[in-house]
N, CA, C and O atoms as a GROMACS GRO file, in nm:
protein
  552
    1UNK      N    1  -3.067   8.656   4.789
    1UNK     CA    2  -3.056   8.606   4.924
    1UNK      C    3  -2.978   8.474   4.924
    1UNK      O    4  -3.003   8.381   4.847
    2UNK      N    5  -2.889   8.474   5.008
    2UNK     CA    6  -2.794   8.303   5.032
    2UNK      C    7  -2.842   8.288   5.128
    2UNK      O    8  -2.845   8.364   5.225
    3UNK      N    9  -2.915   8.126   5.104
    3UNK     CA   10  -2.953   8.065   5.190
    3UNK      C   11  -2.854   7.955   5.306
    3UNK      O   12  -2.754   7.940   5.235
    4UNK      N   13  -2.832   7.895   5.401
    4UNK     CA   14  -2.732   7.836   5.430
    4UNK      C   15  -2.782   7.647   5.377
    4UNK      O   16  -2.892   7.620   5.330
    5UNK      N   17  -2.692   7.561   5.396
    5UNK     CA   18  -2.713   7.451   5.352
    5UNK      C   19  -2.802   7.405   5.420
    5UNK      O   20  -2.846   7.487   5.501
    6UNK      N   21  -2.859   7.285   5.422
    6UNK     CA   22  -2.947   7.230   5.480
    6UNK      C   23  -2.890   7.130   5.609
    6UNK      O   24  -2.961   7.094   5.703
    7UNK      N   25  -2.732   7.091   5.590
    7UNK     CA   26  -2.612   7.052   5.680
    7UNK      C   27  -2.591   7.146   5.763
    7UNK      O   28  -2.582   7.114   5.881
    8UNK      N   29  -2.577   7.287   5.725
    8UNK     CA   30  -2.532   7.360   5.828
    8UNK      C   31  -2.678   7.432   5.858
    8UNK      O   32  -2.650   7.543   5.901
    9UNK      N   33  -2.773   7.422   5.855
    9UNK     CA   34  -2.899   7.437   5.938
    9UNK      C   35  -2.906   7.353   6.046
    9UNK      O   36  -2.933   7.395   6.159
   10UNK      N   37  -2.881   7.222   6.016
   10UNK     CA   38  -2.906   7.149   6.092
   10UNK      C   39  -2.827   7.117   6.243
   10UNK      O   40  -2.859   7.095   6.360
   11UNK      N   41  -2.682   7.133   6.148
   11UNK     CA   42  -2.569   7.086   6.259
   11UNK      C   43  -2.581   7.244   6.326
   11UNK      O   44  -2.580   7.238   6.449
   12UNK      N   45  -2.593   7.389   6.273
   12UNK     CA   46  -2.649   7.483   6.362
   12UNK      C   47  -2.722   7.494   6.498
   12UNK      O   48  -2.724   7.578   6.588
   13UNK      N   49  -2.784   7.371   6.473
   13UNK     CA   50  -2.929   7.355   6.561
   13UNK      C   51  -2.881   7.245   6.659
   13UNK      O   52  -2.909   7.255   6.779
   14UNK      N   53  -2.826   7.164   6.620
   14UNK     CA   54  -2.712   7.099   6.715
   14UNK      C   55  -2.641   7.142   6.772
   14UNK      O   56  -2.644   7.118   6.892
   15UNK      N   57  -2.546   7.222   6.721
   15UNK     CA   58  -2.477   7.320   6.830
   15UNK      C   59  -2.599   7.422   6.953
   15UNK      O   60  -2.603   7.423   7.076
   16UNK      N   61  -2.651   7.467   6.889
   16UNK     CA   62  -2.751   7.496   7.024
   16UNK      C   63  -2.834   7.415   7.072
   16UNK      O   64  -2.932   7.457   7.132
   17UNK      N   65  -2.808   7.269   7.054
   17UNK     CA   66  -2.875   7.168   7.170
   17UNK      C   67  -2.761   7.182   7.252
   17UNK      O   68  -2.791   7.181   7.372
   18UNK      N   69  -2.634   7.195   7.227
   18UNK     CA   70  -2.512   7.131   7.263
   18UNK      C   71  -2.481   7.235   7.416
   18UNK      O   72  -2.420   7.212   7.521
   19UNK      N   73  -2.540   7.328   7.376
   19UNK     CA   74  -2.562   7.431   7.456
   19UNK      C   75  -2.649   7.394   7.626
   19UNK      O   76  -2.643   7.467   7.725
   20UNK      N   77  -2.702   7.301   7.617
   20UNK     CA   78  -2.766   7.275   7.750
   20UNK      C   79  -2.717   7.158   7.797
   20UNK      O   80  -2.779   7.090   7.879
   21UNK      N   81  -2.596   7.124   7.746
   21UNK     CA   82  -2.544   7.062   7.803
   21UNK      C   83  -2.463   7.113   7.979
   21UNK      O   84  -2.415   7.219   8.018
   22UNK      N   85  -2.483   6.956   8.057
   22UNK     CA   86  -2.414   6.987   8.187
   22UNK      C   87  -2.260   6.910   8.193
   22UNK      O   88  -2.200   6.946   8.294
   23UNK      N   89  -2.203   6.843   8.134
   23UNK     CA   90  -2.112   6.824   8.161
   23UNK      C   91  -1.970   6.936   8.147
   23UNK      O   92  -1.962   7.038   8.079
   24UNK      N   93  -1.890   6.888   8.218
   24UNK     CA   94  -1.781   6.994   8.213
   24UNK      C   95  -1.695   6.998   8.144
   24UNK      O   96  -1.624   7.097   8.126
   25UNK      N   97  -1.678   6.833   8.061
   25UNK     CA   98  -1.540   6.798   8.032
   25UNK      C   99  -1.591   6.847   7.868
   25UNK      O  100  -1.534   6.944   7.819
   26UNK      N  101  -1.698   6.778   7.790
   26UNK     CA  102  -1.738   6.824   7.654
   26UNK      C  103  -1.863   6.831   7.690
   26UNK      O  104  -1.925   6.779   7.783
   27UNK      N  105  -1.906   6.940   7.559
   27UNK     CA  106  -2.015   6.933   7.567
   27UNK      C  107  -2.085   6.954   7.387
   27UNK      O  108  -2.072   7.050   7.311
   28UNK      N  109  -2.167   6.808   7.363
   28UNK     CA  110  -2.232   6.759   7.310
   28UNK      C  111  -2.361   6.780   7.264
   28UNK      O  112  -2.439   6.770   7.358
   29UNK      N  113  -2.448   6.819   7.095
   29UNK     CA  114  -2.549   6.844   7.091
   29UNK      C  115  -2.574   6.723   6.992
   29UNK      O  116  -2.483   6.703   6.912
   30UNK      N  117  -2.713   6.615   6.982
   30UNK     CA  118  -2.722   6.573   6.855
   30UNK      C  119  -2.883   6.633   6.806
   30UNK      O  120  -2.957   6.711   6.866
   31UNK      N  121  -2.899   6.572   6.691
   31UNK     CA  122  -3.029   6.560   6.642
   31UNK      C  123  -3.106   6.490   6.543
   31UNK      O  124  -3.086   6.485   6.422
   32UNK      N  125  -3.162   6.458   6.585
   32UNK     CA  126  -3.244   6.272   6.439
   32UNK      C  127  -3.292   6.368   6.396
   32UNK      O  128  -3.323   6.468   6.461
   33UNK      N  129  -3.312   6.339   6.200
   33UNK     CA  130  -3.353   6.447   6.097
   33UNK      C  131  -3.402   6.321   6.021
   33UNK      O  132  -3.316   6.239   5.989
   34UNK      N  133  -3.553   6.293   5.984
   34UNK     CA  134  -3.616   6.164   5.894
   34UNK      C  135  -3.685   6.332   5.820
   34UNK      O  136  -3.724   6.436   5.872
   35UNK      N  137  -3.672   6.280   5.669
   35UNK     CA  138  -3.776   6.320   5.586
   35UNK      C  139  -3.776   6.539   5.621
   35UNK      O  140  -3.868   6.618   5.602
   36UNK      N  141  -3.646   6.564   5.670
   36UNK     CA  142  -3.610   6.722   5.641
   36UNK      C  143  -3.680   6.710   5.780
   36UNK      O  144  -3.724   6.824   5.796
   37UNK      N  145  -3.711   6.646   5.876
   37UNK     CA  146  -3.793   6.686   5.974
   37UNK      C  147  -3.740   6.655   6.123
   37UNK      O  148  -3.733   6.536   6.156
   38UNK      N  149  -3.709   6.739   6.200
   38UNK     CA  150  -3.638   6.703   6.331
   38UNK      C  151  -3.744   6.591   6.450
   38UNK      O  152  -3.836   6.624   6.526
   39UNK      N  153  -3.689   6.471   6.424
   39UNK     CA  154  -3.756   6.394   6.524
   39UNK      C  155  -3.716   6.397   6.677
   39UNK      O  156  -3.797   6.374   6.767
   40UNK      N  157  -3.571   6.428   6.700
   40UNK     CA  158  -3.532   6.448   6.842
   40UNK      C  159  -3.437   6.517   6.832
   40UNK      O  160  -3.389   6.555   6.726
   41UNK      N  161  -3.393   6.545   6.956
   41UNK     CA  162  -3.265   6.606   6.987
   41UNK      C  163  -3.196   6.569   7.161
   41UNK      O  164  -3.269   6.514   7.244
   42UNK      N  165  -3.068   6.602   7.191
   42UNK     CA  166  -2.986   6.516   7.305
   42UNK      C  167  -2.865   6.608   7.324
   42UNK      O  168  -2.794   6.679   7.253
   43UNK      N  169  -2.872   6.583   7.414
   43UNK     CA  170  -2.749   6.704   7.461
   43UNK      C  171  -2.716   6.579   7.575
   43UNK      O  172  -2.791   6.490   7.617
   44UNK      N  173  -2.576   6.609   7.608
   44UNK     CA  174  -2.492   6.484   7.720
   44UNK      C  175  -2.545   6.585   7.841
   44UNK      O  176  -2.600   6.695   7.851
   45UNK      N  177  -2.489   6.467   7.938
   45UNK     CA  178  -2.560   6.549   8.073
   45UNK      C  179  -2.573   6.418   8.164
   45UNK      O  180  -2.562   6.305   8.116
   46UNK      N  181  -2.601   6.446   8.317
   46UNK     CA  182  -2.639   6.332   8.382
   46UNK      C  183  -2.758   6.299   8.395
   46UNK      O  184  -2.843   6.388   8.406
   47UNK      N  185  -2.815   6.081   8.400
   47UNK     CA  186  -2.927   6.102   8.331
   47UNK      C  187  -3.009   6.217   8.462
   47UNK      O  188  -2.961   6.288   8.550
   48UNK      N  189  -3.198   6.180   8.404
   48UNK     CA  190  -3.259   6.301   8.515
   48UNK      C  191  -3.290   6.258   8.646
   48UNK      O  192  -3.318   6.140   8.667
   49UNK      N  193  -3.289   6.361   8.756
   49UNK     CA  194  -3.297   6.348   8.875
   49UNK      C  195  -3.159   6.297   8.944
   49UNK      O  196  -3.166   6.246   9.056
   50UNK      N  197  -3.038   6.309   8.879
   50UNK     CA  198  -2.877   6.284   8.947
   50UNK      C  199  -2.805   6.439   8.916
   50UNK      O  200  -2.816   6.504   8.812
   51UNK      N  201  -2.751   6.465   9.001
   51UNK     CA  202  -2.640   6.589   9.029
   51UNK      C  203  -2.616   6.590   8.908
   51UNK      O  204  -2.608   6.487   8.842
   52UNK      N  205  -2.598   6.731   8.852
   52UNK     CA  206  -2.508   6.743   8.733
   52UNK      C  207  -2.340   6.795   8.770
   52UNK      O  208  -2.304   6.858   8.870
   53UNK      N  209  -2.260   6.749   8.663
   53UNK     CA  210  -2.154   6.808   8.689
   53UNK      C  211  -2.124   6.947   8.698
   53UNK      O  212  -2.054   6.991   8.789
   54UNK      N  213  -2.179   7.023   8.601
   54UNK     CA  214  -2.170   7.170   8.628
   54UNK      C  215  -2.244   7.189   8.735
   54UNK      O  216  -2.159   7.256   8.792
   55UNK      N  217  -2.321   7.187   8.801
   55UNK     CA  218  -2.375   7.197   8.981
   55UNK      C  219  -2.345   7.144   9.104
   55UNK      O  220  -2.393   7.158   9.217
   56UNK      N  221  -2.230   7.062   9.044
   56UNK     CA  222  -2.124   7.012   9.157
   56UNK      C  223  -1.989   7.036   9.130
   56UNK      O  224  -1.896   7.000   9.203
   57UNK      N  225  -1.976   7.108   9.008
   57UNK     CA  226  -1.814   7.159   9.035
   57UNK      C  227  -1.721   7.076   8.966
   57UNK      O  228  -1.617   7.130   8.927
   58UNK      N  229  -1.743   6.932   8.939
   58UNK     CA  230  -1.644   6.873   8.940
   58UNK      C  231  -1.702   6.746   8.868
   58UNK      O  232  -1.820   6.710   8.876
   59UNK      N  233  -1.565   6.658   8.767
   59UNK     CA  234  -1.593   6.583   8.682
   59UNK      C  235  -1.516   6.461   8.760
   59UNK      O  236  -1.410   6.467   8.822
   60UNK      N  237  -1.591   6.361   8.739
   60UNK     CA  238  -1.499   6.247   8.789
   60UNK      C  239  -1.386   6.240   8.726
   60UNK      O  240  -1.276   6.243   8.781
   61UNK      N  241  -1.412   6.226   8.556
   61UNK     CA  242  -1.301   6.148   8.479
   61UNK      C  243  -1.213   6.286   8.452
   61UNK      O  244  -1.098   6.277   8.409
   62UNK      N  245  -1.253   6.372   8.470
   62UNK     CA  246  -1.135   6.447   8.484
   62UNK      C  247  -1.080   6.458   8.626
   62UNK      O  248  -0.977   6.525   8.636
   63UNK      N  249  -1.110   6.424   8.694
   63UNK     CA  250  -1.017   6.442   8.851
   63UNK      C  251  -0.899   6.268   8.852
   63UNK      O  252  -0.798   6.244   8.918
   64UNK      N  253  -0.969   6.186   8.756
   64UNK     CA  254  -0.877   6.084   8.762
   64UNK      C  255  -0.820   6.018   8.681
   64UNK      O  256  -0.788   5.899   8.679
   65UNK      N  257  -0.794   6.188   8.539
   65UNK     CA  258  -0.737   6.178   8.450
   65UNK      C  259  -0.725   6.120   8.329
   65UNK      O  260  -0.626   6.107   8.258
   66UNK      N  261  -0.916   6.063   8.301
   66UNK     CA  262  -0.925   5.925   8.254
   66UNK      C  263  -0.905   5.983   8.066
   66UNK      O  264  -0.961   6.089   8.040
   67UNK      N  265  -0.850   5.934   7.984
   67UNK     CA  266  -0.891   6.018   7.881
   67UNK      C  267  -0.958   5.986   7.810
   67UNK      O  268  -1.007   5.874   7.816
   68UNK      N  269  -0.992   6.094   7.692
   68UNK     CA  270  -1.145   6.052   7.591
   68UNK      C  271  -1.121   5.926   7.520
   68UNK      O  272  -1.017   5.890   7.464
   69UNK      N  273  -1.231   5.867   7.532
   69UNK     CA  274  -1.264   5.722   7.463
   69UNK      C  275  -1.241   5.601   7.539
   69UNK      O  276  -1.266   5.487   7.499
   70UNK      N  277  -1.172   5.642   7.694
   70UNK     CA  278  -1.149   5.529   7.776
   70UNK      C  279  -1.273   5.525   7.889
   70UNK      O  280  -1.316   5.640   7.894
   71UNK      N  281  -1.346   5.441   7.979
   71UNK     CA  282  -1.367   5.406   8.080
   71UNK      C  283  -1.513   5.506   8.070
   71UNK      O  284  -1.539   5.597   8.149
   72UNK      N  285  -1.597   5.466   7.956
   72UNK     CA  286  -1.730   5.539   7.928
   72UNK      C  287  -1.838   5.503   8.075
   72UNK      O  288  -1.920   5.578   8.128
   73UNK      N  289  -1.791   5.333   8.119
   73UNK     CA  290  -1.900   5.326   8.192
   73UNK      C  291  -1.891   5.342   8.342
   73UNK      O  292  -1.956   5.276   8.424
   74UNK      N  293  -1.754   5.485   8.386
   74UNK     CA  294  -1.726   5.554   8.490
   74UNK      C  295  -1.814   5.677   8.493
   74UNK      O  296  -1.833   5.760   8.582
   75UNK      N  297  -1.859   5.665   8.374
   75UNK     CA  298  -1.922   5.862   8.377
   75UNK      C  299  -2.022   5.845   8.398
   75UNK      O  300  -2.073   5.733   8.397
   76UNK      N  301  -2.094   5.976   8.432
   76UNK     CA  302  -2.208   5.977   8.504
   76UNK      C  303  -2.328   5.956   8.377
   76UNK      O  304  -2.427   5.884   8.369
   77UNK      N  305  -2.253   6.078   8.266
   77UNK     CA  306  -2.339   6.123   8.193
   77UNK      C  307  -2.375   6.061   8.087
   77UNK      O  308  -2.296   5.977   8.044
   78UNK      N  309  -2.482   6.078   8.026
   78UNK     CA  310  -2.570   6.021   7.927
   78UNK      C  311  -2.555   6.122   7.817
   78UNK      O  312  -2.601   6.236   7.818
   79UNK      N  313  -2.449   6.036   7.672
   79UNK     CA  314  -2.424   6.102   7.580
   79UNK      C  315  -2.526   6.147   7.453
   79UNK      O  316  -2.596   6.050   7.423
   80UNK      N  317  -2.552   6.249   7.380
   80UNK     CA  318  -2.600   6.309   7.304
   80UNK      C  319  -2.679   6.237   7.255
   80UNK      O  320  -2.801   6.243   7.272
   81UNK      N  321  -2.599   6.133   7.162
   81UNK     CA  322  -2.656   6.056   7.070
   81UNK      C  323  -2.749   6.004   7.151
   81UNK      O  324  -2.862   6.042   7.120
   82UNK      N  325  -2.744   5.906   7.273
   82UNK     CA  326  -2.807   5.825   7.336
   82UNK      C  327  -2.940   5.919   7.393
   82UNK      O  328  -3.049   5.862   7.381
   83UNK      N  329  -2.942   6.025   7.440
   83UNK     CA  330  -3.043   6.089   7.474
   83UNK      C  331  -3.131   6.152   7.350
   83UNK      O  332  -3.245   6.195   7.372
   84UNK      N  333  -3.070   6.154   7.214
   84UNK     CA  334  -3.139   6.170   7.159
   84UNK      C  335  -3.288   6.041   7.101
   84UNK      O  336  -3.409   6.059   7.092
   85UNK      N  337  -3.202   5.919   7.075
   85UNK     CA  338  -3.238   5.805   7.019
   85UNK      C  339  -3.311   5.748   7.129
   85UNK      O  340  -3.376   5.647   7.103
   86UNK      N  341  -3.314   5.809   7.289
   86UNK     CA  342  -3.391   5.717   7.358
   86UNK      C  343  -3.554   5.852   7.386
   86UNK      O  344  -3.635   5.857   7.478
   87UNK      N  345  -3.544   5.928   7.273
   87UNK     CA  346  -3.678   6.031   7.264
   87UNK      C  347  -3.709   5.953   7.139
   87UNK      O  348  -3.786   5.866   7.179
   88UNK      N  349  -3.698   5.942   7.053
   88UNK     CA  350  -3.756   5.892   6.930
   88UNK      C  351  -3.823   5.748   6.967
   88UNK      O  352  -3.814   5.681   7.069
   89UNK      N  353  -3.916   5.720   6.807
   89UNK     CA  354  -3.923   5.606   6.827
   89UNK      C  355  -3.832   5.514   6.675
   89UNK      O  356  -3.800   5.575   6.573
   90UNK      N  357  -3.808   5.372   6.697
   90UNK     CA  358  -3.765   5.356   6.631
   90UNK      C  359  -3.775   5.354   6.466
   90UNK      O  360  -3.694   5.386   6.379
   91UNK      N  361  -3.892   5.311   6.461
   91UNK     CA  362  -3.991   5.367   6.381
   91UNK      C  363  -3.906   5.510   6.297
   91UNK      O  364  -3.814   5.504   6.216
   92UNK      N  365  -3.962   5.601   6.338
   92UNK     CA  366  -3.900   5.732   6.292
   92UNK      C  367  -3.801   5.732   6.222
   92UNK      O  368  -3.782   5.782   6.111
   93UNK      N  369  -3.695   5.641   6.329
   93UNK     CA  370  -3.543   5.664   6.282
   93UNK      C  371  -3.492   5.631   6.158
   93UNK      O  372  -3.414   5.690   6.084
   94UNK      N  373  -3.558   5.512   6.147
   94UNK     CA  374  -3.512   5.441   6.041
   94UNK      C  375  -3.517   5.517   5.909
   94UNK      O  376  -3.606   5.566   5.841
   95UNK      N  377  -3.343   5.505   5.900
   95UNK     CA  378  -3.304   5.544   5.752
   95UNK      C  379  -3.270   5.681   5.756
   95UNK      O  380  -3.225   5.730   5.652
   96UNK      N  381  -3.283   5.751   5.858
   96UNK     CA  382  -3.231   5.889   5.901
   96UNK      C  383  -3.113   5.918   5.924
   96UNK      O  384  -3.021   5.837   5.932
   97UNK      N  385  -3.102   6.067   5.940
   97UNK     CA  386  -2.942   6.095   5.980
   97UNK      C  387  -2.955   6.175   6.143
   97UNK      O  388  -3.042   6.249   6.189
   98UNK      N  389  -2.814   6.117   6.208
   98UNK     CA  390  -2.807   6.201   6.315
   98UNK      C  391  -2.691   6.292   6.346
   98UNK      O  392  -2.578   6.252   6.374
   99UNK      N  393  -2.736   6.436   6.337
   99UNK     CA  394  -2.643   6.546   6.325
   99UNK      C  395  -2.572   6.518   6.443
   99UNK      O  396  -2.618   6.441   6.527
  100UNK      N  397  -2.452   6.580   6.455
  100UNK     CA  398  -2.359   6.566   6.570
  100UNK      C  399  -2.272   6.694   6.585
  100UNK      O  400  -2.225   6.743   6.482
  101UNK      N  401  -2.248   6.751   6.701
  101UNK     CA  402  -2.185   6.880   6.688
  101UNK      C  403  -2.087   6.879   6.880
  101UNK      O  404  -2.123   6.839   6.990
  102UNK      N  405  -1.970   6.940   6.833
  102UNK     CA  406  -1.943   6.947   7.016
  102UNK      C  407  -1.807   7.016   7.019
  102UNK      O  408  -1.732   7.054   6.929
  103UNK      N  409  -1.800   7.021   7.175
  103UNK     CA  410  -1.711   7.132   7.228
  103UNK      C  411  -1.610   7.138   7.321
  103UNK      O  412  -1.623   7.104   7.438
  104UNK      N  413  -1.504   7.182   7.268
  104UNK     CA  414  -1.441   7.130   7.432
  104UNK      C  415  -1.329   7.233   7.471
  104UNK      O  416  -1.227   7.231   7.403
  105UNK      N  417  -1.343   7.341   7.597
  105UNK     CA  418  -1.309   7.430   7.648
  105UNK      C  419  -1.340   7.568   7.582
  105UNK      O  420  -1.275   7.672   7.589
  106UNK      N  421  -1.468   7.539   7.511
  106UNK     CA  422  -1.539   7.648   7.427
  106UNK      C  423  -1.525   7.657   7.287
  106UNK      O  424  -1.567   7.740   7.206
  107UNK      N  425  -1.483   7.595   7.281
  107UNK     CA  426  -1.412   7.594   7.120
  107UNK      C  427  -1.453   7.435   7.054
  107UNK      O  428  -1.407   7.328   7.094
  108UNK      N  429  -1.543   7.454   6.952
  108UNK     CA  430  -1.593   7.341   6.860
  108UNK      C  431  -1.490   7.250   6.796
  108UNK      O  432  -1.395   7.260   6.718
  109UNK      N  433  -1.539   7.177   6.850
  109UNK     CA  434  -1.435   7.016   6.778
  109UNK      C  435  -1.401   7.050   6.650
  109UNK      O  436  -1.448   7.158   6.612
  110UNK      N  437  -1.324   6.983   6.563
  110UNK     CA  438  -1.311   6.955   6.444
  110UNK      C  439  -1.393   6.864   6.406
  110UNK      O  440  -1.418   6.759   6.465
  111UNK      N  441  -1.448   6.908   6.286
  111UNK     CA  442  -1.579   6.797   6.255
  111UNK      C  443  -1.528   6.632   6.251
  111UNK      O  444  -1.584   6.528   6.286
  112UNK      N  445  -1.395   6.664   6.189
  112UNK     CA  446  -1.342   6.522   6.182
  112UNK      C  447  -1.272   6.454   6.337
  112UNK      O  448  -1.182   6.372   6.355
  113UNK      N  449  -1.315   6.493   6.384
  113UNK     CA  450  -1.275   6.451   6.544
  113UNK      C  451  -1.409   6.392   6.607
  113UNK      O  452  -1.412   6.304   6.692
  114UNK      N  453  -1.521   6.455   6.550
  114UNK     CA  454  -1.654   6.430   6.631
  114UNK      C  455  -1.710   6.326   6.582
  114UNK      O  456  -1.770   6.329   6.475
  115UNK      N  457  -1.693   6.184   6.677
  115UNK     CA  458  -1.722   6.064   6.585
  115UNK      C  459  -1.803   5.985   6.788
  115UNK      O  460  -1.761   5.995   6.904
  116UNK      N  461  -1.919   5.922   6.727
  116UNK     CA  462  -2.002   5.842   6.881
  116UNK      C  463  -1.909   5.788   6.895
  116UNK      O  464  -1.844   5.781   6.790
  117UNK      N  465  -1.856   5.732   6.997
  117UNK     CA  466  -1.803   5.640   7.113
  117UNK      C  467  -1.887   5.468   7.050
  117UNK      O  468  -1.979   5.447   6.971
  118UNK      N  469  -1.814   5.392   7.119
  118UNK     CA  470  -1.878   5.272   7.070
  118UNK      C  471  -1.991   5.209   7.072
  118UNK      O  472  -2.060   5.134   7.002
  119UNK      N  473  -1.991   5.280   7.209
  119UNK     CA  474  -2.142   5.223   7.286
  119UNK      C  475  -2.267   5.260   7.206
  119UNK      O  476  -2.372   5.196   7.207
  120UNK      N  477  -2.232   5.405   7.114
  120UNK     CA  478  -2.282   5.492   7.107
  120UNK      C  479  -2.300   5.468   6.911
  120UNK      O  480  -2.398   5.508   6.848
  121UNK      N  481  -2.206   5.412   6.861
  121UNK     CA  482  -2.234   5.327   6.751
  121UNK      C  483  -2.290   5.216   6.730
  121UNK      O  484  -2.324   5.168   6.622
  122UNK      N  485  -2.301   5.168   6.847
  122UNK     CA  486  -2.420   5.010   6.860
  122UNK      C  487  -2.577   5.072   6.830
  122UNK      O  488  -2.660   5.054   6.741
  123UNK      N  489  -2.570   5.162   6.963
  123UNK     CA  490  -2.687   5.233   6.958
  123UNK      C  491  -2.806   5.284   6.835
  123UNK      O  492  -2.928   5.270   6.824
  124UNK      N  493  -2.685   5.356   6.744
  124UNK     CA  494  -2.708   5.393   6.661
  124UNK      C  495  -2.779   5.349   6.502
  124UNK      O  496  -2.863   5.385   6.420
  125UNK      N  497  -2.659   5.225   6.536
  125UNK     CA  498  -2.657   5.098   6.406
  125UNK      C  499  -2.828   5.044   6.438
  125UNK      O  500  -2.916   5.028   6.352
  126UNK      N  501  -2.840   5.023   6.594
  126UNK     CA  502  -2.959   4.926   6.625
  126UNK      C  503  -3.120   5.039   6.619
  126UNK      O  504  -3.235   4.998   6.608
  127UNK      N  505  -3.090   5.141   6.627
  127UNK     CA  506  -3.194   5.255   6.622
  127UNK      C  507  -3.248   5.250   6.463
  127UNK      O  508  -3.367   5.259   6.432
  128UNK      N  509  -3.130   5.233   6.365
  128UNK     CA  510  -3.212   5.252   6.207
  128UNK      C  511  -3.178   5.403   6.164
  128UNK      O  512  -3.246   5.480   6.097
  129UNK      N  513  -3.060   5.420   6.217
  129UNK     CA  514  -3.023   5.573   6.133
  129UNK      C  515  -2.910   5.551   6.032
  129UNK      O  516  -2.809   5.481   6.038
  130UNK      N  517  -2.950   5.616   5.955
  130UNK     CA  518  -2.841   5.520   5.839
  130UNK      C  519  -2.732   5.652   5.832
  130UNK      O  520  -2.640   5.645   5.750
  131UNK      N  521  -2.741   5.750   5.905
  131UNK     CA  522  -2.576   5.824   5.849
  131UNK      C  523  -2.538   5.900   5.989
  131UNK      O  524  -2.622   5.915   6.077
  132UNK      N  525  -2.427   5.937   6.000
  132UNK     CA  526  -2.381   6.073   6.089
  132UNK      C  527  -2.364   6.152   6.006
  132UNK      O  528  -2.314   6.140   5.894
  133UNK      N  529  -2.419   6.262   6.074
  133UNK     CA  530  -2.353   6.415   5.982
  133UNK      C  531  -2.266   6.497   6.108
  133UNK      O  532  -2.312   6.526   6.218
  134UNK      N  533  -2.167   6.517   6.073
  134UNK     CA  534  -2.011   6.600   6.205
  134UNK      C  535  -1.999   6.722   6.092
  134UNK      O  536  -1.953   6.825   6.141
  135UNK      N  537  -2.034   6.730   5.938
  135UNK     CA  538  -1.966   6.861   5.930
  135UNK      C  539  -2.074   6.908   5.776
  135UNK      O  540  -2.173   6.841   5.743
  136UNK      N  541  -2.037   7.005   5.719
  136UNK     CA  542  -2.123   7.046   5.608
  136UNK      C  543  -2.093   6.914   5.474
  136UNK      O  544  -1.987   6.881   5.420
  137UNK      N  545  -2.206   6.872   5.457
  137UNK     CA  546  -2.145   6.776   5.353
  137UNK      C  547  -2.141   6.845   5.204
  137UNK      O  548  -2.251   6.876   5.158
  138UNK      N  549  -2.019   6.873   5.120
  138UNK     CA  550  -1.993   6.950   5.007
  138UNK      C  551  -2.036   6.867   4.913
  138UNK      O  552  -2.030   6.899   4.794
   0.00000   0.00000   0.00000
């Protein structure tokens, strides 16, 4: 029996967080992993109780052309990472890894493309996760 890695179990399982995602433009799965053990998971989306973009049709920063990595604090939505790390506690995190997986017009990023946003590396640094995982580590 071949088993799959323990990277691509994981980032697997990320991709089907990534899956409930509402935004239109990408869509984003993460997941905190301390000690082989899934502490959270985050999918982008708007935060709760605001319109989502897929239920209104329409993306801001794509109607005003904005492109990726510019003008984060125009969007509605609340990215992966951040929805994951604001379920945990910090506690947990520390010293963990957070899987990262995403998509854009159906078709999965290149692992080496899938890197947090800045905001989203503060976050991260200040949570106590000591790695990203974007692809199978060989």
């Amino acid at each position: 029996m071949n088993r799959i890695s323990k990277s691509d179990y994981y980032l697997g399982i990320a991709e089907a967080v990534s899956k409930r995602s509402t935004c239109l433009r990408r869509q984003y799965g993460a997941i905190i992993v301390q000690n082989d053990e899934i502490i959270a998971t985050g999918y982008n989306g708007s935060p709760r109780n605001s319109p989502n973009c897929c239920d209104v049709g329409k993306c801001w920063r794509e109607e005003n052309n904005i492109p990726h990595g510019e003008k984060y604090e125009a969007c509605l939505a609340v990215h992966a990472e951040q929805n994951a790390i604001i379920s945990a506690a910090r506690r947990d995190m520390i010293g963990s890894a957070i899987y990262l997986v995403g998509f854009e017009d159906g078709k999965r990023i290149p692992a080496e493309q899938v890197r947090p946003c800045k905001i989203c590396e503060k976050m991260i640094t200040n949570s106590g996760i000591a790695s990203v995982v974007t692809d199978n580590e060989k």
